[in-house]
C-alpha positions as CSV (number, residue, x, y, z in Angstrom):
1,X,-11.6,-4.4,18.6
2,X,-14.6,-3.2,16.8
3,X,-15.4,-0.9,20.0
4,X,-11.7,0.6,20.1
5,X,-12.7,1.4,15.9
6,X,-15.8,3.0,16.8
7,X,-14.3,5.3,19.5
8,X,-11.5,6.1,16.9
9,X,-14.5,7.1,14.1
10,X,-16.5,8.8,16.8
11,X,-13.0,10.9,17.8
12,X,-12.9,11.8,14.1
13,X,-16.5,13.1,14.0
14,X,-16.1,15.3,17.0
15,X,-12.4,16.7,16.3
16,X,-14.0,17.5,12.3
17,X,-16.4,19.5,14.1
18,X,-14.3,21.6,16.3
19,X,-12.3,22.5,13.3
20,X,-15.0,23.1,11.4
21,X,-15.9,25.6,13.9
22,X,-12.9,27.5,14.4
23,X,-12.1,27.8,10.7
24,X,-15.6,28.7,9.5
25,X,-13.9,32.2,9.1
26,X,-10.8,31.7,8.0
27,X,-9.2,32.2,4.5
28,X,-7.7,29.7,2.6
29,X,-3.8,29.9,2.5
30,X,-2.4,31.4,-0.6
31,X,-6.2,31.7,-2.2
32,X,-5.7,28.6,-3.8
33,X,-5.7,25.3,-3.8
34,X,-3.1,23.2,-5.8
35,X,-3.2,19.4,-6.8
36,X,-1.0,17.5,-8.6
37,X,-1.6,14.4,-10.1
38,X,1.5,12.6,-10.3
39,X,1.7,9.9,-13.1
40,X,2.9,8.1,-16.1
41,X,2.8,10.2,-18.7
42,X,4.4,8.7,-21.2
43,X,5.1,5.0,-20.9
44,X,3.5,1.3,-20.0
45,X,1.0,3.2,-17.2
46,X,-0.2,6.0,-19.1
47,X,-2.9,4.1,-20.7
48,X,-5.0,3.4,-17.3
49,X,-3.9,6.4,-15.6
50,X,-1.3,9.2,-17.1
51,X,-2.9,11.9,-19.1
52,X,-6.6,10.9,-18.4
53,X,-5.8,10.9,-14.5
54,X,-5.0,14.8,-14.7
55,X,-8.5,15.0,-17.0
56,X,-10.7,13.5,-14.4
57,X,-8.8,15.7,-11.6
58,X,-9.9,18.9,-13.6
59,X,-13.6,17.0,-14.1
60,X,-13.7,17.1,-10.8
61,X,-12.4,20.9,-9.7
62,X,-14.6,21.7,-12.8
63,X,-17.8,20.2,-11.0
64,X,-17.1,22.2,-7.7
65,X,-17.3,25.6,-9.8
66,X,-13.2,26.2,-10.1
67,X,-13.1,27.7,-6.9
68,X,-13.1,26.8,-3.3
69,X,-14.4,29.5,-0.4
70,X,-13.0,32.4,-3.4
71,X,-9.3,30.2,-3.4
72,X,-9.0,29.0,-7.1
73,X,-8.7,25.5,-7.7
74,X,-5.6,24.7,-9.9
75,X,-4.6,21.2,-11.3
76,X,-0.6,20.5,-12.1
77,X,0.6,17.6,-14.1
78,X,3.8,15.4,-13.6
79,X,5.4,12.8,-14.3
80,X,7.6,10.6,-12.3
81,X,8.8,8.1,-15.2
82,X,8.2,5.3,-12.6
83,X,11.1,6.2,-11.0
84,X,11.4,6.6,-7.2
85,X,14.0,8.9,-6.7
86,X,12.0,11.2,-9.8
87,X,9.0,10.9,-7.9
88,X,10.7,11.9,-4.5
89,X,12.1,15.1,-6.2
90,X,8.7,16.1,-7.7
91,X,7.0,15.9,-4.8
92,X,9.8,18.0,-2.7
93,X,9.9,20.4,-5.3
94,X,5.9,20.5,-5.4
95,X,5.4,20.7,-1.7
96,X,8.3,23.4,-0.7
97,X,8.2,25.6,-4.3
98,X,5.1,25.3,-6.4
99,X,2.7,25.3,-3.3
100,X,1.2,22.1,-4.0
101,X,-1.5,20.6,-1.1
102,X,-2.0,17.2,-2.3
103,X,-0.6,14.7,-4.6
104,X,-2.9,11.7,-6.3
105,X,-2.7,9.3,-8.5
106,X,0.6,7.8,-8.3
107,X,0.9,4.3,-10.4
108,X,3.7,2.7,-9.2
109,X,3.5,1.4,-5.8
110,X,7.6,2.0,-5.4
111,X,7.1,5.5,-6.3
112,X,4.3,5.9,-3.8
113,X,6.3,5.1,-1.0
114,X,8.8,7.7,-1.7
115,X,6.3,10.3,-2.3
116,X,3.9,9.3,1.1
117,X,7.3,9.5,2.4
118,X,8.1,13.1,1.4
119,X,3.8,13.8,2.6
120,X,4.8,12.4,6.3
121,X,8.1,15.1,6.2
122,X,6.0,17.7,5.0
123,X,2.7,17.5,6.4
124,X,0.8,17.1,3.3
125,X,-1.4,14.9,1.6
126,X,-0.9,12.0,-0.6
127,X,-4.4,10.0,-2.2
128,X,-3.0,6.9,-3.7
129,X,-4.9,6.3,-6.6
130,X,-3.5,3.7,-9.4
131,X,-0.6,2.5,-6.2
132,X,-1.3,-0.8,-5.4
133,X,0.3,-2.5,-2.7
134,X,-1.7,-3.3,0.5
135,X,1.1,-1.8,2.6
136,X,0.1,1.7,2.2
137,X,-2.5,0.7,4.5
138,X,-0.7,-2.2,6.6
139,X,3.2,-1.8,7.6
140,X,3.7,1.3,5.3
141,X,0.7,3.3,7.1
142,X,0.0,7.2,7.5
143,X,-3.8,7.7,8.1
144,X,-2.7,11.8,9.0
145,X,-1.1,12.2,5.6
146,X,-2.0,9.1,3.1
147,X,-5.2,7.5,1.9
148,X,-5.8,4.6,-0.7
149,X,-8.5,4.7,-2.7
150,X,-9.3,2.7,-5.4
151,X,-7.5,-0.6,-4.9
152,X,-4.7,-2.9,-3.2
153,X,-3.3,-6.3,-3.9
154,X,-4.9,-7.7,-0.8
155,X,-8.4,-7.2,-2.3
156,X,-7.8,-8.1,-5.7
157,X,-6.4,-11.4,-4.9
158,X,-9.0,-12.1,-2.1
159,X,-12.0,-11.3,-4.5
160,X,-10.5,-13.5,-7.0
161,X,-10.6,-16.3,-4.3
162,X,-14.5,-16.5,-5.5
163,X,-14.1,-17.2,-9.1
164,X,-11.9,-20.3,-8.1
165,X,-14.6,-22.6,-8.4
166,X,-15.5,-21.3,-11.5
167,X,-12.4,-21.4,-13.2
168,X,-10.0,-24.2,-11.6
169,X,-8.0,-25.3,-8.6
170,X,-4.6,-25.7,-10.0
171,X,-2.9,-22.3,-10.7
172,X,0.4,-20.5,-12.2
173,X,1.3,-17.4,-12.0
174,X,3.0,-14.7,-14.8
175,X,4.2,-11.7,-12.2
176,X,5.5,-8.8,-12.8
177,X,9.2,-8.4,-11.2
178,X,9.0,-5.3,-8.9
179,X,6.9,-4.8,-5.4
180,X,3.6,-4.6,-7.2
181,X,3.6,-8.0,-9.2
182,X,5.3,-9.8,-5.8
183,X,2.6,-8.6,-3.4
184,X,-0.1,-9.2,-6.2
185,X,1.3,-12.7,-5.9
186,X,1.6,-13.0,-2.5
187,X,-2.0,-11.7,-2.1
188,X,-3.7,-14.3,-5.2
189,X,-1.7,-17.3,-3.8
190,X,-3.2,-16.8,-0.4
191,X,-6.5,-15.7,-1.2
192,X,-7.0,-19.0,-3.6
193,X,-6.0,-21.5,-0.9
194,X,-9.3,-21.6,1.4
195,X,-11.4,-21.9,-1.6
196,X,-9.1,-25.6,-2.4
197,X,-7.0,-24.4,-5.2
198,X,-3.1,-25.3,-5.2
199,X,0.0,-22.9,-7.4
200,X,1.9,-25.3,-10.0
201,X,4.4,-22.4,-10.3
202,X,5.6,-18.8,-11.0
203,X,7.6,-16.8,-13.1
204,X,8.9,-13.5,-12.6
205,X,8.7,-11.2,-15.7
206,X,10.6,-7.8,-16.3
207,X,8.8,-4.7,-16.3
208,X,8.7,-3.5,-19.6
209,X,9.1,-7.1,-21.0
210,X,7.5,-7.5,-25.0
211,X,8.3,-11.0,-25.9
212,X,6.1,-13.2,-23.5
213,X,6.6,-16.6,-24.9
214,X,8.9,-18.0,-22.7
215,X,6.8,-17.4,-20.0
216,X,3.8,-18.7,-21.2
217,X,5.5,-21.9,-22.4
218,X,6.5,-22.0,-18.9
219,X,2.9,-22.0,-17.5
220,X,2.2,-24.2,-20.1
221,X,4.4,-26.9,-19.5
222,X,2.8,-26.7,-16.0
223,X,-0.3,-28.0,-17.0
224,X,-2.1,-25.6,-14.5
225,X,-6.0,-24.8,-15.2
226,X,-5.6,-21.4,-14.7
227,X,-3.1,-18.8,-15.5
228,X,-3.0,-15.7,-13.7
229,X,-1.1,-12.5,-15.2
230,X,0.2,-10.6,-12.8
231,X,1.0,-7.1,-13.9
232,X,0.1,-4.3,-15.7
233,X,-0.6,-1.9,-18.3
234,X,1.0,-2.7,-21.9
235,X,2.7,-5.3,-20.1
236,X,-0.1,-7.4,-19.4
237,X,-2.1,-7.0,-23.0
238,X,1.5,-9.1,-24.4
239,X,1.2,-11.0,-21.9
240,X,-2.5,-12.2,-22.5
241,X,-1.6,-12.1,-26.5
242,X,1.0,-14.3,-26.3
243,X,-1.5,-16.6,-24.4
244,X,-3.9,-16.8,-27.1
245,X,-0.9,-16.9,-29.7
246,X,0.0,-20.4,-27.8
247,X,-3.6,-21.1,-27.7
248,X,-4.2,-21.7,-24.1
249,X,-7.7,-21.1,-24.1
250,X,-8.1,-23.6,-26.9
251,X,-6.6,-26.3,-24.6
252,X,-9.0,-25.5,-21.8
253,X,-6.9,-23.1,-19.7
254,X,-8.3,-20.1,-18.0
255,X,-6.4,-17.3,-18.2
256,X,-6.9,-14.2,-16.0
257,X,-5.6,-10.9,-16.9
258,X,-5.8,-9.1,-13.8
259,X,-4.0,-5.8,-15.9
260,X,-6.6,-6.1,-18.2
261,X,-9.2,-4.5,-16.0
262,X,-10.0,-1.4,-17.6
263,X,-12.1,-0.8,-20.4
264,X,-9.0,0.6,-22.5
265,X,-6.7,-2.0,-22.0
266,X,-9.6,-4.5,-23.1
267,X,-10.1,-2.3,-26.3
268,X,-6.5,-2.1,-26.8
269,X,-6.4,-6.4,-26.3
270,X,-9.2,-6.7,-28.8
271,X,-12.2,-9.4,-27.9
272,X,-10.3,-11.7,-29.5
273,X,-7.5,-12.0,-26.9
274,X,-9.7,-10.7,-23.6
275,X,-12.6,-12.5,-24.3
276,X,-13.7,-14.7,-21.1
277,X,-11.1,-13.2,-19.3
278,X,-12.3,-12.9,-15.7
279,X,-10.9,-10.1,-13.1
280,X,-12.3,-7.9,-10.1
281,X,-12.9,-4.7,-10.5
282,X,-13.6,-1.3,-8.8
283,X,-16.0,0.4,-11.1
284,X,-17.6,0.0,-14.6
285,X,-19.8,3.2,-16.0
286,X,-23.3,1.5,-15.9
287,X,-22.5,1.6,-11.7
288,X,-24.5,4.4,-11.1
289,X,-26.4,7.6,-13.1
290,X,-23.7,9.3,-11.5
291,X,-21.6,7.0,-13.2
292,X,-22.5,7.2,-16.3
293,X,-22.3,11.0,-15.9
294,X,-18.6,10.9,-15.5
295,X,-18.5,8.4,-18.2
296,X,-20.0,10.9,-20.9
297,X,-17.6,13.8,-19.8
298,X,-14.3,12.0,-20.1
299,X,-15.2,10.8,-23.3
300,X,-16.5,13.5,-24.9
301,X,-13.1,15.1,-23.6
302,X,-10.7,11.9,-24.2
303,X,-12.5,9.9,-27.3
304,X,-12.3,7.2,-25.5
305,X,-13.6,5.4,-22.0
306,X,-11.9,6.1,-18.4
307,X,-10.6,3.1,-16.3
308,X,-11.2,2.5,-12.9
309,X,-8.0,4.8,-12.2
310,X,-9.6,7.2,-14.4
311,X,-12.8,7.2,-12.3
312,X,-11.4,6.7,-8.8
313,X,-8.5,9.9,-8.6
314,X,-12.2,12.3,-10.0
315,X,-13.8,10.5,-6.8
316,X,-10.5,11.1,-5.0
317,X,-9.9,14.6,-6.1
318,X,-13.7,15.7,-5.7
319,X,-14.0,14.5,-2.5
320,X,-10.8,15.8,-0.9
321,X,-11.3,19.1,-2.0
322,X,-15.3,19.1,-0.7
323,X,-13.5,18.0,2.5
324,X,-11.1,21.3,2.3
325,X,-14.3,23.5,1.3
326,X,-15.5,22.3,4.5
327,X,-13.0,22.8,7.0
328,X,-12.2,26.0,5.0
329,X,-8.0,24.5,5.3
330,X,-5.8,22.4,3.7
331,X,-3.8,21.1,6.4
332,X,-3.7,17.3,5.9
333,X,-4.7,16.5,9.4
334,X,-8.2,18.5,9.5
335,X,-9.0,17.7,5.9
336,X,-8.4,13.7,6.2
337,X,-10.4,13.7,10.1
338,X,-12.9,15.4,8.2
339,X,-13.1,13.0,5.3
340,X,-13.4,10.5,7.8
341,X,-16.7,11.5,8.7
342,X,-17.7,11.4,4.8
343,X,-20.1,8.7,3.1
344,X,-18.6,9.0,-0.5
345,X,-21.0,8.6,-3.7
346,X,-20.0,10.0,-7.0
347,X,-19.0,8.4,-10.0
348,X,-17.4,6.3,-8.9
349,X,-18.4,4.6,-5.7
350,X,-22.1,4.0,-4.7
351,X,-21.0,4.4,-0.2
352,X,-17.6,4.5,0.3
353,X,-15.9,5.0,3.8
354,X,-12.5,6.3,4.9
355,X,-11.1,4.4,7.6
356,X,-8.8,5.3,10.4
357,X,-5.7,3.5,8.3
358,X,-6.2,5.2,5.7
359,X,-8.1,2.5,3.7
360,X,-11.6,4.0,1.3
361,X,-13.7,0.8,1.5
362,X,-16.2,0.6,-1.4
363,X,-18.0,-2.4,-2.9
364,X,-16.2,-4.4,-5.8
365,X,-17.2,-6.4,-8.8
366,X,-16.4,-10.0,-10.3
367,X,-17.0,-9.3,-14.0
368,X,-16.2,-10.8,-17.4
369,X,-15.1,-9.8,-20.5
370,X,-17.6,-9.9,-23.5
371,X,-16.8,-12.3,-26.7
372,X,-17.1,-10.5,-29.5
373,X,-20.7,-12.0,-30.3
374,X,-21.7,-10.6,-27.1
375,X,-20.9,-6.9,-27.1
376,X,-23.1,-4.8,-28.7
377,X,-21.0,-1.4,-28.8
378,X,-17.7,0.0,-28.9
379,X,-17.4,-0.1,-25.1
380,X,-19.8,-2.6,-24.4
381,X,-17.2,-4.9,-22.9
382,X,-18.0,-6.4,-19.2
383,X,-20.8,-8.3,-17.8
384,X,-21.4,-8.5,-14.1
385,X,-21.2,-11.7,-12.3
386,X,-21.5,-10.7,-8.3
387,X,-21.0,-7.6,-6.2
388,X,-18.5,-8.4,-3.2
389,X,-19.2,-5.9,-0.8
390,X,-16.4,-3.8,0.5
391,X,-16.2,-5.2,4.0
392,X,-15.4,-8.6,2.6
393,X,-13.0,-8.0,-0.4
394,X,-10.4,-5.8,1.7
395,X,-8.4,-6.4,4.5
396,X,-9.9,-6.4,8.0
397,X,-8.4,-2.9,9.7
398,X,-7.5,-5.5,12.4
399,X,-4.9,-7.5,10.2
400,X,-3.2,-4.5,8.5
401,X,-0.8,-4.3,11.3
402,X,-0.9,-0.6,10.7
403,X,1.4,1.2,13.5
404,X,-0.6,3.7,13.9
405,X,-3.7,1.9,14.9
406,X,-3.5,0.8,18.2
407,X,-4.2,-2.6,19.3
């Protein structure tokens, strides 16, 4: 297998360069270059991604002058309400109207789907950015015309397999009720087992849901040392409140936020409810000068900190359109082949890799949250407790059962 991967790499280096070749003359269709970042604008997501997705984007086309080969770089704002069937008719609308090359961002792994869907059709882009589900690059695959970039629920729940010894072997799981939260799950549940832990139980929890108790009584009553809160956004800082509210901690329980992985939604918690919290995550600003670069921008432009999501659509967005400045095109084909070939580091990733399923593999982090003792400024949140290189926290290429790759 790791031959045939090679030979598919090595195809992508060569075909790059041919196009390279035959476009270096060309003109950019339409003298522009259009991408829309497709969000949350205004409800449970918008915190992590939303408005401050469509501010790293311009960040980004900012950094690379405003303009690519003379076409100007332009930077459209939508949102698809996490609703499917609205984020299907954006992106038709986008693609056959307003001229639009490629669409990122997308929180809401049910709305992804649609949209890659409407990319395949089309023949245009889609970076999943704040998407999560580890089909995008497994059953649900379209290397041509879809990357994921920051995250999936296969690496989240097989880095947390690593902290099991550190916080408990039995486990119960608060889950978000829609695609997301069940693969999350799925993903947590398996990645615990080698490492000797057992799940006590689950409950499913609607999205949108403000009144956690009953849920948390539930995981109570199951007497599980850890429990694991599946979801996201302002779901998931009730969720963790209504934890501490019913003093889990205080009785000796671990509770793990995974939704509460962004610097934002911590703030937003308060120490107080997301202290000790542990979760994986794909960035924090002291990663890298380059880092802490992007860091300064968005807050001087925000007032506040990006997330992960924040950090990885700029890294997305930057490096998709160095890939068009490149092959001087915007066809999805040459510019993904070509950002195959790519070694990303920016602000957000120290070495990232594209590869041929569509998967950006970067190096992950097991960190914890501060107590309030502890932090010693207003984003001053996380410590570091390991790096999990990217080759072990995501999926081996050879188990994603994409159907594009071929055996």
């Amino acid at each position: 297998m790791k031959g045939k991967i090679n030979f598919t790499q090595l195809s992508a280096v060569a075909a790059a360069g041919l196009l390279l070749g035959s476009a270096a003359g060309a003109q950019i269709a339409d003298n522009r270059i259009r991408v829309g970042v497709l969000t949350d604008l205004a409800g449970i997501y918008e915190q992590n991604s939303g408005n401050g997705s469509v501010e790293a984007a311009r960040i980004a086309a900012e950094e690379l002058g405003g303009k690519i080969n003379g076409a100007t770089i332009q930077i459209v704002a939508g949102d698809h309400q996490n609703k499917p069937d609205v984020g299907a008719s954006v992106a038709n609308r986008w693609f056959d109207v307003d001229g639009i090359d490629m669409i990122t961002d997308l929180v809401n792994s049910a709305v992804g789907f649609a949209v890659v869907d409407v990319a395949k059709a089309k023949n245009k882009t889609v970076i999943l950015t704040s998407a999560g589900s580890a089909d995008f690059t497994g059953k649900a695959c379209a290397p041509d015309h879809s990357i994921h970039w920051i995250y999936d629920t296969y690496q989240m729940g097989k880095s947390m397999g690593v902290a099991v010894p550190e916080l408990g072997k039995t486990w119960f799981f608060i889950t978000a009720d829609y695609a997301f939260g069940h693969a999350l799950e799925g993903a947590l549940a398996n990645a615990i087992k080698p490492y000797g832990a057992t799940v006590a139980g689950s409950v499913k929890a609607p999205l949108g849901t403000s009144d956690f108790s009953s849920f948390v009584l539930q995981a109570q009553a199951s007497r599980a040392q850890v429990v694991a809160i599946n979801n996201g956004g302002d779901d998931a800082i009730n969720a963790a409140k209504a934890a501490r509210e019913f003093g889990l901690q205080a009785k000796g329980v671990k509770v793990v936020a995974l939704g509460l992985d962004s610097l934002p939604a911590i703030k937003s918690a308060g120490l107080d409810v997301a202290q000790g919290g542990m979760f994986v995550t794909t960035w924090y600003p002291e990663l890298s000068a380059e880092a802490q670069a992007f860091t300064r921008k968005f807050i001087a432009r925000r007032k506040t900190a990006p997330s992960s999501f924040h950090a990885g659509t700029y890294s997305a967005v930057l490096n998709y359109l160095k890939s068009v400045q490149a092959t001087n095109s915007k066809d999805s084909k040459t510019v993904i082949a070509h950002m195959r070939t790519q070694n990303f580091k920016d602000g957000f990733t120290n070495g990232g890799t594209l590869r041929p399923d569509g998967r950006m593999v970067h190096d992950v982090y097991l960190v914890q949250v501060k107590t309030p003792a502890e932090s010693k400024g207003e984003w001053d949140l996380l410590k570091v407790v390991a790096k999990i290189p990217g080759e072990q926290a995501f999926r081996p290429l050879a188990e994603g059962g994409c159907p594009a790759i071929k055996p």
